[in-house]
C-alpha positions in Angstrom: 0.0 0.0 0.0 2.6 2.5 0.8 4.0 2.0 -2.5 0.8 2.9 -4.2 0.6 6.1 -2.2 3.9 7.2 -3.2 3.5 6.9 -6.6 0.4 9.2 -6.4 2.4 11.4 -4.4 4.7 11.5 -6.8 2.4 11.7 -9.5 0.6 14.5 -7.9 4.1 16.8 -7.4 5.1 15.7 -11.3 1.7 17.4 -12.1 2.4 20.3 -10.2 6.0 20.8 -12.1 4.7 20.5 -15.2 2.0 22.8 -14.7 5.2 25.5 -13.2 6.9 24.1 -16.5 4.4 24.3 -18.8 3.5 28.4 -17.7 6.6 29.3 -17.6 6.9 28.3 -21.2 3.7 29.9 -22.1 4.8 33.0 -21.0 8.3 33.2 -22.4 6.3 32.5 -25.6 3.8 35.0 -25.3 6.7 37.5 -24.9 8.3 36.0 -27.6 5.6 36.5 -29.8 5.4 40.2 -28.8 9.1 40.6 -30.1 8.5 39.1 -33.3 5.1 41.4 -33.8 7.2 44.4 -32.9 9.1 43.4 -35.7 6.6 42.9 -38.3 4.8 46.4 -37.2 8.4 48.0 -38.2 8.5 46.0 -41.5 5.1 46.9 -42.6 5.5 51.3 -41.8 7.8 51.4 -44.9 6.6 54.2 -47.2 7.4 53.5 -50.5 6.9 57.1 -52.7 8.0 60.4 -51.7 6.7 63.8 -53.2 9.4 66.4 -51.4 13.2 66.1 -50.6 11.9 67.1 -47.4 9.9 63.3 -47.4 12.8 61.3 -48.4 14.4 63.0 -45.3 11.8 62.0 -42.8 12.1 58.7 -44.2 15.6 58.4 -43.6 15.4 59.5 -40.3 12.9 56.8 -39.6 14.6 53.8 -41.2 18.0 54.8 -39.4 15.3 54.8 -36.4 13.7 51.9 -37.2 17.2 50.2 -37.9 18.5 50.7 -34.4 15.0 49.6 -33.1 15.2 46.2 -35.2 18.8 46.0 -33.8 17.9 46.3 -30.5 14.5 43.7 -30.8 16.4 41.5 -32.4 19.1 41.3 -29.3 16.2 40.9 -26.9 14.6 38.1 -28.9 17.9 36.3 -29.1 18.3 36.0 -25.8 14.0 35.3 -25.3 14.4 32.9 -27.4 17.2 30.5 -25.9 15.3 31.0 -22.9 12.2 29.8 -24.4 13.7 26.5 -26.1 15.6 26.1 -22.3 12.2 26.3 -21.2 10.5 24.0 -23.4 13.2 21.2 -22.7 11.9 21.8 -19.0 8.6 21.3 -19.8 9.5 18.0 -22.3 11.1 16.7 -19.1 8.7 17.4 -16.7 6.0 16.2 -19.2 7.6 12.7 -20.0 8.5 12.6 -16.0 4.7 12.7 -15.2 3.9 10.4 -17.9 6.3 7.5 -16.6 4.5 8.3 -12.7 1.1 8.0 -14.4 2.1 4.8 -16.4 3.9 3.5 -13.3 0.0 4.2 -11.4 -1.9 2.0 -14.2 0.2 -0.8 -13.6 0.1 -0.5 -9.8 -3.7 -0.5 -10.0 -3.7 -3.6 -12.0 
């Protein structure tokens, strides 16, 4: 009997990591995804004709603007994204951890 109630222990806490896991990894993603929108917005304000000298200026501005900003994005998704695959191995491992517990329950009951 004890052995029974420390696999459901176990099995209990292995669901509790890999619900920690599994939002943790949610989150990094949604923050992710954030980075990589901010990217796309600063893709798609490109305007393509300009009527005055005084346009092509303002444009210039901006795309040495917008180049920096891209620069800078694309240094904080770098490092949001290792932490996001580190992440997701945590959550593989806590997943296939809870999966050999609940296994390990189905023969016990049997």
């Amino acid at each position: 009997m004890t052995r029974k109630k420390d696999l459901a222990r176990l099995a209990s806490l292995s669901g509790l990591i890999l619900d920690q896991k599994l939002a943790v990894l949610q989150s990094l993603a949604a923050e992710r995804e954030a980075s990589l929108q901010r990217l796309r917005d600063l893709a798609q304000n490109n305007p393509g004709k300009y009527e005055t000298p005084q346009d092509a200026q303002v444009a210039l501005r901006y795309n040495r603007w917008a180049d920096a900003r891209r620069a800078d994005i694309n240094i904080t998704l770098a490092r949001q994204t290792a932490e996001w695959l580190d992440a997701r191995a945590e959550a593989k491992h806590a997943f296939g951890r809870a999966e050999v517990l609940r296994q390990l329950q189905g023969k016990e009951a049997k």
